[in-house]
N, C-alpha and C positions, 0 to 999 in steps of 0.2 A: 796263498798266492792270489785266489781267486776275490779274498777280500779285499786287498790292496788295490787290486783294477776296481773292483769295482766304488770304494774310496776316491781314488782316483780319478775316474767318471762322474760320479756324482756331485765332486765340488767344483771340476767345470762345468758341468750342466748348469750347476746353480750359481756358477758366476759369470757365466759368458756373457749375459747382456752388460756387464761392467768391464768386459776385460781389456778392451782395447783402452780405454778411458783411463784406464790402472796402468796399465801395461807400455802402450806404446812409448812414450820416451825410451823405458829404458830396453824395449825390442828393437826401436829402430836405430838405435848406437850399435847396439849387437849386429843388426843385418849393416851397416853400413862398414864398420870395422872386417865383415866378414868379405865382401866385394872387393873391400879395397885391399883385403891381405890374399883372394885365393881368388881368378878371374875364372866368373861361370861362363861356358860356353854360350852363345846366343843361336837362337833354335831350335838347341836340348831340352828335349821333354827332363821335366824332373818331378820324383816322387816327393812331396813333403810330409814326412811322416810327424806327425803330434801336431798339424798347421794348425790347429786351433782353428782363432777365427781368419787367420787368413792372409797377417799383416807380411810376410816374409813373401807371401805370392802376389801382392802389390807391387812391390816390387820388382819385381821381377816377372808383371806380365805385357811390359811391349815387345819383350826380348825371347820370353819363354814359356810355353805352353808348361802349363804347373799341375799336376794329378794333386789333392790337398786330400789328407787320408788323419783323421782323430778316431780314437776313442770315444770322443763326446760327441753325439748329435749335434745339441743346441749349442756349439762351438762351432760347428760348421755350418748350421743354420744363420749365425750373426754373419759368418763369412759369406752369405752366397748374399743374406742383405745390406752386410755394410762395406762387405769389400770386393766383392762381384767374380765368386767363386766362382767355376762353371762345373771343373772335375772333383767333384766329391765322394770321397768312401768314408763310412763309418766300420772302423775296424781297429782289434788289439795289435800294435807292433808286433808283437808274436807271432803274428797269423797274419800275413800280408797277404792279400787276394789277387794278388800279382800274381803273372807267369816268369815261370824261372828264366833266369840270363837274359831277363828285357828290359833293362832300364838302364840308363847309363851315368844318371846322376842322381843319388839321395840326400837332401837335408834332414836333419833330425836337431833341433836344436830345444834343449831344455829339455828333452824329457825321458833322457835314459836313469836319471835320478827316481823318477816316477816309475819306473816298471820293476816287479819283484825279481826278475832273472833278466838281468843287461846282456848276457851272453843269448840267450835265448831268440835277441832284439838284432842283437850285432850277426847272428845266424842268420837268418830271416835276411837279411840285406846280402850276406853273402849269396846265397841261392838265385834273386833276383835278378843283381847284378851283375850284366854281361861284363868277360872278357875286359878288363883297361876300366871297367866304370866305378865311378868315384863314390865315399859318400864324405857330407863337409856335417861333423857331428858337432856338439856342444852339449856341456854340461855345468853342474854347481861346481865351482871350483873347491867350497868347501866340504863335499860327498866324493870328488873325483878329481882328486890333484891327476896332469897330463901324465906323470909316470902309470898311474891305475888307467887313465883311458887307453896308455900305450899298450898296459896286459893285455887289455880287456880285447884289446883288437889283432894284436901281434899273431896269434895262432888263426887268423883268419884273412888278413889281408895284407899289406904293403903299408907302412905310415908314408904320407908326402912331407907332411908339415903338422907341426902343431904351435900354438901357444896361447899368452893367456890374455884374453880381452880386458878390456880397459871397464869393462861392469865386472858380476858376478862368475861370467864362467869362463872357464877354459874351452878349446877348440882343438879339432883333430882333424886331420884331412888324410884319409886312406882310399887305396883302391884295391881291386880284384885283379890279380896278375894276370896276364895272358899267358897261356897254355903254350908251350913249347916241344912242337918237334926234334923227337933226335932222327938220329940218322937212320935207324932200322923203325921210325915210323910210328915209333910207343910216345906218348902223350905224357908231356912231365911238366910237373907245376915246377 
């Protein structure tokens, strides 16, 4: 497991000064397809986990204060100089340095393909997210047809919507259900 992250780190490190240059066409068909099929609240702080260098909190920073949280250093180094990060962590999905039930909105797009235990990933987001708070995932469509993303998440959250982007991946929209009182006061999911 531990080779894979670190696999996984090491060829963003070594590519980030290229990545936006590679990348961006076909990231910002993804972020645009994803606004225009599931509307983010304007205001909400949101965590983006795997933001690379950055390109998904571009847009989304006249509207949204964005936490940008990689794996790779020198991925979120390109982000604070080419695309004017401000909240940066460097950390494994796994291990989110977040306090639990605080966040009300996560993107994770492209990179639950990249971590050895997705459930591991999809936990971690459950613990964070308060009460009602969403996350808008994406993956390879050819590693995670949406029926596998539906498993993947079904024993831990709410599905809203899903379906398949007009590039390479499919997309998922779930949330953390709100906790419901009964009548004698006991707390049930």
């Amino acid at each position: 497991m531990r080779k894979k992250k670190f696999r996984v780190r090491r060829s963003y490190d070594e590519t980030a000064e290229m990545y936006d240059r590679r990348y961006i066409s076909i990231q910002n068909k993804k972020y645009l397809d994803i606004i225009k099929h599931f509307k983010i609240p304007s205001n909400e702080p949101i965590l983006d986990v795997g933001a690379g260098t950055g390109l998904f909190s571009k847009f989304l920073e006249k509207q949204n204060q964005v936490i940008s949280c990689d794996i790779s250093f020198n991925m979120l180094k390109e982000g604070i100089k080419n695309n004017g990060l401000i909240f940066t962590i460097v950390c494994d999905s796994d291990a989110l340095p977040i306090r639990r039930d605080s966040i009300s909105i996560i993107t994770c797009f492209s990179v639950i393909q990249n971590v050895p235990e997705p459930l591991n990933t999809i936990n971690q987001f459950n613990l964070i997210l308060k009460e009602g708070g969403k996350v808008i995932l994406t993956a390879l469509a050819k590693l995670f047809s949406l029926e596998k993303l539906h498993e993947l998440t079904d024993n831990y959250c709410k599905v809203i919507d899903s379906w398949k982007l007009p590039i390479e991946d499919n997309a998922i929209v779930f949330h953390k259900p709100k906790k419901e009182k009964n009548s004698d006061n006991a707390i049930k999911d």
